[in-house]
C-alpha positions as CSV (number, residue, x, y, z in Angstrom):
1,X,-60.7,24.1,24.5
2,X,-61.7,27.5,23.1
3,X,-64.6,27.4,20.6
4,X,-63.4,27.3,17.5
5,X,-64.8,30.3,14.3
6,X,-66.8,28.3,11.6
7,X,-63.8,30.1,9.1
8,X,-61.9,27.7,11.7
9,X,-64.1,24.9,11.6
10,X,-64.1,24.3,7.7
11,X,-60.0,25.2,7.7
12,X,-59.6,22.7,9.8
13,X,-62.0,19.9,8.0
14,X,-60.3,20.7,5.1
15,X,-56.5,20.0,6.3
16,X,-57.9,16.7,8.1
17,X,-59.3,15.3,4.7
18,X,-56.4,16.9,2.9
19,X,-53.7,14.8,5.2
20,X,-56.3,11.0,5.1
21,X,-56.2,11.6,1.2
22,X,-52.1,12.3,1.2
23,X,-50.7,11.2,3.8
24,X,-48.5,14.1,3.1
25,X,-48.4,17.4,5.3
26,X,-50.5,20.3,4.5
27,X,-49.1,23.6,3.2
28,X,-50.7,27.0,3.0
29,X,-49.6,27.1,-0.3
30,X,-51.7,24.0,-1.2
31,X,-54.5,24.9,0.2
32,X,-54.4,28.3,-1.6
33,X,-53.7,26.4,-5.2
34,X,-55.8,23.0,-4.2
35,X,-59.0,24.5,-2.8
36,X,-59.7,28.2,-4.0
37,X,-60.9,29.2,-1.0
38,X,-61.6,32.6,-0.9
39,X,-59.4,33.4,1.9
40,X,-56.0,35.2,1.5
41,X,-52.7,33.0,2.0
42,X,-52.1,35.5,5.3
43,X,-54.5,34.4,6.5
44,X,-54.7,30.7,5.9
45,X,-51.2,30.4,7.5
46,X,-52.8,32.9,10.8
47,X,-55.1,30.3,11.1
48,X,-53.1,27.5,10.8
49,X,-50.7,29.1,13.1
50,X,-53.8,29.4,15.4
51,X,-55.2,25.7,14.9
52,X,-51.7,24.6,16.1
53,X,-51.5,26.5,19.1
54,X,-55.0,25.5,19.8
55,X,-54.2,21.8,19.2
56,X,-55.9,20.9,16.8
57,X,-52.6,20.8,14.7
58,X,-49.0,20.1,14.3
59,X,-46.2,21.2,12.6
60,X,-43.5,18.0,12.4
61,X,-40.6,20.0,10.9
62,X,-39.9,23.7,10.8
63,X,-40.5,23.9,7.0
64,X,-42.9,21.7,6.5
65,X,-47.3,21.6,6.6
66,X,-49.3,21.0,9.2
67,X,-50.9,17.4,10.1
68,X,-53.4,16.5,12.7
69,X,-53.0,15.8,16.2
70,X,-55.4,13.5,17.9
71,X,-58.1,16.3,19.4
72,X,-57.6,17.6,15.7
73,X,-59.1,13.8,14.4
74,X,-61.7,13.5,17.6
75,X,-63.2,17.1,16.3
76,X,-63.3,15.8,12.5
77,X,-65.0,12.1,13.9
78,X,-67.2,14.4,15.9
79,X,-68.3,15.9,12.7
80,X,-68.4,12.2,10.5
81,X,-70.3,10.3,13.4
82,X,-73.4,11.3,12.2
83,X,-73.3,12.8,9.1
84,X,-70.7,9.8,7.0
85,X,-72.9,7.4,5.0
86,X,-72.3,4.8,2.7
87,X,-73.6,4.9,-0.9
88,X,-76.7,3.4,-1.5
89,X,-75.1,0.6,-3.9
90,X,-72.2,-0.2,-1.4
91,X,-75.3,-1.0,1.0
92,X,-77.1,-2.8,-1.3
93,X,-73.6,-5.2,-2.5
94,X,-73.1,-5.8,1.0
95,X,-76.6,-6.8,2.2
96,X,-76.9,-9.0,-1.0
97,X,-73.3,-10.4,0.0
98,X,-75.6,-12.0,3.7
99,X,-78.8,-12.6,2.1
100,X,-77.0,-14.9,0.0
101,X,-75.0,-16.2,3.0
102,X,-76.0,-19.4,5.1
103,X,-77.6,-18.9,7.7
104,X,-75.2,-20.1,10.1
105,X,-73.3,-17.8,12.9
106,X,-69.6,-18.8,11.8
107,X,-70.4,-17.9,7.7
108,X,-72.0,-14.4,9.0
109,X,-68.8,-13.6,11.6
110,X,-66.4,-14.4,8.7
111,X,-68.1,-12.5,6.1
112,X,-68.3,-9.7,8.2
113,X,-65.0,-9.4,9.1
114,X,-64.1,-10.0,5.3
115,X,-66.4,-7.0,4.5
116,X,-65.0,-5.0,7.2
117,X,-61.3,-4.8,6.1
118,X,-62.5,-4.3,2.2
119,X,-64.1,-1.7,2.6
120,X,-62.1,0.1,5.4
121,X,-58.7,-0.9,4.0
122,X,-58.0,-1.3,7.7
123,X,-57.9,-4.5,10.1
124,X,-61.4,-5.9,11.0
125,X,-62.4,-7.8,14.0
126,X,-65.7,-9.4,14.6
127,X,-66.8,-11.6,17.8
128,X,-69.1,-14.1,17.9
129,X,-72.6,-12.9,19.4
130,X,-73.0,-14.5,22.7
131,X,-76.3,-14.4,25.5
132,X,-76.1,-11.4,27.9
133,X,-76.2,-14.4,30.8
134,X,-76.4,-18.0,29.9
135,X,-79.8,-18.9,28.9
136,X,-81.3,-22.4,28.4
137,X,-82.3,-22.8,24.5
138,X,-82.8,-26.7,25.1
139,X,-81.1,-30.1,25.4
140,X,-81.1,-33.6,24.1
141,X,-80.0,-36.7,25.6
142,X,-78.3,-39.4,24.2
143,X,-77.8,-43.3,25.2
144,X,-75.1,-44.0,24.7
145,X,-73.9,-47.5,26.5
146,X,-75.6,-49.2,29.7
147,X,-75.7,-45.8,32.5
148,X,-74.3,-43.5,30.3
149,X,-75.6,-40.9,28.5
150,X,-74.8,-37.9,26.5
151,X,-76.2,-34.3,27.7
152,X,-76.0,-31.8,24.5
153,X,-76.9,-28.9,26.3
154,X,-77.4,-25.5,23.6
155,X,-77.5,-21.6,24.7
156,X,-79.0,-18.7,23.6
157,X,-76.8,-17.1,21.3
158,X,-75.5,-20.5,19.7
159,X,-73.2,-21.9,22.8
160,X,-73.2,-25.5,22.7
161,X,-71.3,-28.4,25.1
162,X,-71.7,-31.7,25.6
163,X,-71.3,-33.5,29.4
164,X,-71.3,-37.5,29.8
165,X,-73.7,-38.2,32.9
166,X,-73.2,-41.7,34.6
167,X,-77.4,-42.3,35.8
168,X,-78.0,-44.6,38.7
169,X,-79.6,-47.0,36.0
170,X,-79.9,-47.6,32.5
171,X,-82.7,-45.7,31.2
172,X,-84.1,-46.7,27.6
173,X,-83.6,-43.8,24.8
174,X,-87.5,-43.2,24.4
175,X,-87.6,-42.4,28.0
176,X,-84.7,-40.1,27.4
177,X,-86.2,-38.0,25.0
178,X,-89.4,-37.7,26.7
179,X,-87.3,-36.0,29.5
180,X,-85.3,-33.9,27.0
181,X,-88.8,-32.8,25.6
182,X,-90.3,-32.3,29.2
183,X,-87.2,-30.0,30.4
184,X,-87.1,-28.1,27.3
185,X,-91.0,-27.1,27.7
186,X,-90.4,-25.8,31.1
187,X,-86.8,-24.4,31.2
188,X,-86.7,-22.0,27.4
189,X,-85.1,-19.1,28.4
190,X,-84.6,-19.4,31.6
191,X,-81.0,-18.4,33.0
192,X,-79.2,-20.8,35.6
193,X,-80.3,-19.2,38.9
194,X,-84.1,-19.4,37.8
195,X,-83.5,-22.7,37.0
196,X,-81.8,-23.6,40.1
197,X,-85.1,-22.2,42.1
198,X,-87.7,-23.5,39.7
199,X,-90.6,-24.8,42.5
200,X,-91.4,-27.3,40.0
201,X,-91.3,-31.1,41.5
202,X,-88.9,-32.9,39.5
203,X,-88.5,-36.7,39.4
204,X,-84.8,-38.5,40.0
205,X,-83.5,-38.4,36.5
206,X,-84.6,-34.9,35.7
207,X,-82.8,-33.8,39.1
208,X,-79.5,-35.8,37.7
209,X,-80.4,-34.0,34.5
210,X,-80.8,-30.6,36.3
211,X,-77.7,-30.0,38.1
212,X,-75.9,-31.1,35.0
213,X,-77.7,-28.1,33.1
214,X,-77.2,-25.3,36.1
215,X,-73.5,-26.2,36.7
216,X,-72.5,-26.2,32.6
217,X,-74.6,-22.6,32.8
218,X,-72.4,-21.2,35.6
219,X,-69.3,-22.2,33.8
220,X,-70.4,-21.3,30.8
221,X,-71.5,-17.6,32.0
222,X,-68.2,-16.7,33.4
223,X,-66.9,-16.5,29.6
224,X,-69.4,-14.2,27.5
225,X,-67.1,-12.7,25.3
226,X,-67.5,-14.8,21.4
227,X,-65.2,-16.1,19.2
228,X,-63.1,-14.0,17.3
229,X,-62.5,-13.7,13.9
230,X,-60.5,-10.9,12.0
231,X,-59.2,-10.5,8.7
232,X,-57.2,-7.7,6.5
233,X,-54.1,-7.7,9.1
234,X,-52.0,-7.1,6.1
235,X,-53.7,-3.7,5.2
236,X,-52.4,-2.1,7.7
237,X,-48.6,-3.1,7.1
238,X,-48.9,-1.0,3.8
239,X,-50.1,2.1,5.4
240,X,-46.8,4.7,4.3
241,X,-46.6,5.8,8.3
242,X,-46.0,2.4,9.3
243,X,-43.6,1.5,6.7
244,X,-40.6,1.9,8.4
245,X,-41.7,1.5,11.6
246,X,-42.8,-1.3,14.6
247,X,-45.9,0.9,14.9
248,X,-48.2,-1.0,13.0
249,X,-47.3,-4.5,14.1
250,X,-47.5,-3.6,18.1
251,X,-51.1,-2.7,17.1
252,X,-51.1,-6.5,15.4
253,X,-49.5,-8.4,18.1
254,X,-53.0,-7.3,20.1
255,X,-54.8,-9.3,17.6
256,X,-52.7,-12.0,17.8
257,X,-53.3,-12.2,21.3
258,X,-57.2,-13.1,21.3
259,X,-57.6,-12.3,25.3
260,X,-55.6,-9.2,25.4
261,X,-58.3,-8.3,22.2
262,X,-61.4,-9.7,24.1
263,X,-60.1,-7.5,27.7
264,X,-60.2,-4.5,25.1
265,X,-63.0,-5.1,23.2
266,X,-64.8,-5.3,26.8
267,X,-63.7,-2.5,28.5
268,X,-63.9,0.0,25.4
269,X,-67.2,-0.7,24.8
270,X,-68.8,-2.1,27.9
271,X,-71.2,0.7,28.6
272,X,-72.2,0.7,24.7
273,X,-75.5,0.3,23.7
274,X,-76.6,-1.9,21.2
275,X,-76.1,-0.1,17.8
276,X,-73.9,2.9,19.2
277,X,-70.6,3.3,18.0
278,X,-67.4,4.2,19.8
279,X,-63.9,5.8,18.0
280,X,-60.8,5.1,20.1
281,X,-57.9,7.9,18.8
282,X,-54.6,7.0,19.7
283,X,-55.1,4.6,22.4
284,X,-57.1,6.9,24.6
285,X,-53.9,6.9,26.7
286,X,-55.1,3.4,27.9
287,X,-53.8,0.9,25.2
288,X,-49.7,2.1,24.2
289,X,-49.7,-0.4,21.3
290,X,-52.5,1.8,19.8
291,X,-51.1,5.1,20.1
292,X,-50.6,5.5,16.3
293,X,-54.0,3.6,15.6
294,X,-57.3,4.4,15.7
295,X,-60.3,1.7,16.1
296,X,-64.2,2.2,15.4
297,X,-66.0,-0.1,17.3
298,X,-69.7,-1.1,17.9
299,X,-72.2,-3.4,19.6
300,X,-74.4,-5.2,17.8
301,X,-77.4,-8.2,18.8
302,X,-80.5,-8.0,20.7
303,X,-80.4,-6.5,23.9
304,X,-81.5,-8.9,26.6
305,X,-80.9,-12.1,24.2
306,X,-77.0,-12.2,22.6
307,X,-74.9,-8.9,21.8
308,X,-71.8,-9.5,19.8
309,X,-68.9,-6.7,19.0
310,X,-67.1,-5.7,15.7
311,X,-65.2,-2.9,14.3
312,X,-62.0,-1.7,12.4
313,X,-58.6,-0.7,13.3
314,X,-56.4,1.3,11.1
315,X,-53.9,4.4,11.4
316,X,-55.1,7.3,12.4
317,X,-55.1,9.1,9.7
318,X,-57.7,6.3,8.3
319,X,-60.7,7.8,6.3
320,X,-63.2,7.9,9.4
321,X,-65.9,9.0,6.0
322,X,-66.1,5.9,4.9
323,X,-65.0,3.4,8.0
324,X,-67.9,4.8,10.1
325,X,-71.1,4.5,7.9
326,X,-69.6,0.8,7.2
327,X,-69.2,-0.4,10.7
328,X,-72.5,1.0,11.6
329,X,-74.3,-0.9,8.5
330,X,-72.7,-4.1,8.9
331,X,-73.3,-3.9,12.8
332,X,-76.8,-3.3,11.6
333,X,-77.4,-6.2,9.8
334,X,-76.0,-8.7,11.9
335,X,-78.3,-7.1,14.6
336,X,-81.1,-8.2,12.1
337,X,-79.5,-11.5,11.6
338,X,-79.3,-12.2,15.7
339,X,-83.0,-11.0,16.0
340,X,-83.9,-13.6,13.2
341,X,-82.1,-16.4,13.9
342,X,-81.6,-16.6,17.4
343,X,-84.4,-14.6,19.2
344,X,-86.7,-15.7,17.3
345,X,-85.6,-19.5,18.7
């Protein structure tokens, strides 16, 4: 597209925060009684004449203002990505709100989805963080009656299954724990294929034990997308451009349909780097229910250890200002919480 003047630039910045704050279309008129900007209303309405041809803008009846298109909103989030921020004291209520938080993984994935759609006024999803690859964290073993005997086998990034393993004999608990403890010295960190070609000599029940641990990795591995939890899914449903329309639930009939979310979630944001945030406008032209939406999205975690993904949906007309600087703090945090809690395990 042609570069826009900076007279264009700030016009244009204007009508976009003008249309999030009213919903309503944007007149020459008010932005001549509104804004006193020191601009003549010829020329307000040249420009806006201009910003529509260029794009940017569009006119929805023959008498009425101008509201943004989708290029219009990716050049205002162009301008927001790095220059939104939250207030100091919104920071500071929502970093007290996890410091006084368990510290357990499910507590931290709800809150943050609760703090998401508060302050967003949109529809907040969270997933679970979850290792990069399977990684052993360490495993107990059980007895539980004669051969039998219960393999609780956990993961970095908080995974955790149980397995019943039938032994060629009954082996006495002390002895079990003894190879739980031996295993878990060796095998910390270690992802299933390293495991599999350890050179280490092993005796009969840590073989049986073994194999156990490598095949619950591999299934385990082919999954690595995290719970998910979401909240505020009536926020959207009050939004004045969905009112009367299916617009907004097609957008929440994706949530209700957790793979459909996870395959999106994936794609959108699977050359993301920790800490980087993604806006999809419109559905990108890859996701139709979406096409009246916009999402922010963002990785969070540890790189190498367990990454987990969150952001907010809302209409497109959301206020970017204030959505951005909140997804990017909150994915902050939990990164801090991950680093803590789970790769420092």
């Amino acid at each position: 597209m042609p570069e826009l003047s900076e007279r264009q630039k700030n016009l244009l910045l204007i009508i976009i925060r003008d249309y999030i704050d009213s919903a309503q279309p944007v007149s020459s008129k008010r932005l001549v009684e509104h804004y006193h900007l020191d601009l003549s209303s010829a020329t307000i309405r040249n420009e806006m004449s201009a910003l529509t041809e260029l794009g940017y803008l569009r006119q929805p009846h023959t008498s009425a203002g101008r509201v943004p298109t989708e290029e219009g909103y990716r050049f205002f989030v162009s301008q927001m990505m790095n220059q939104a921020e939250l207030p100091k004291s919104v920071e500071h209520t929502i970093s007290h709100q996890f410091r006084q938080a368990r510290s357990d993984v499910d507590q931290w994935m709800h809150l943050a989805a609760s703090v998401l759609a508060h302050q967003s006024q949109g529809v907040s999803v969270v997933t679970a963080p979850r290792a990069e690859s399977a990684r052993f964290q360490h495993v107990e073993l059980i007895s539980t009656q004669g051969r039998q005997v219960l393999m609780v086998l956990v993961l970095i990034g908080g995974e955790v299954s149980q397995q019943l393993l039938t032994l060629a004999e009954p082996v006495t608990q002390e002895k079990l724990s003894q190879t739980a403890t031996h295993l878990n010295g060796l095998l910390a960190g270690l992802a299933a294929d390293e495991i599999a070609s350890t050179s280490a000599r092993f005796d009969a029940l840590d073989q049986d034990i073994l194999f156990l641990i490598v095949q619950e990795m591999y299934r385990t591995g082919k999954s690595l997308s995290g719970e998910v939890y979401t909240d505020g899914l009536t926020n959207v449903l009050s939004e004045p451009e969905f009112a009367d329309s299916d617009e907004a639930r097609r957008a929440l009939r994706l949530f209700e349909e957790h793979s459909s979310l996870q395959d999106l979630l994936a794609r959108s944001t699977v050359n993301s780097a920790v800490g980087g945030l993604q806006v999809l406008i419109g559905g990108e032209g890859e996701w139709e229910e979406l096409r009246q939406c916009s999402m922010v999205l963002a990785r969070y975690g540890v790189p190498g250890f367990a990454t987990g993904m969150l952001g907010v949906l809302g209409p497109m007309r959301m206020s970017y200002a204030k959505t951005i600087p909140t997804v990017r703090y909150v994915a902050g945090l939990l990164s801090g919480l991950v680093n803590d809690r789970i790769a420092g395990e």
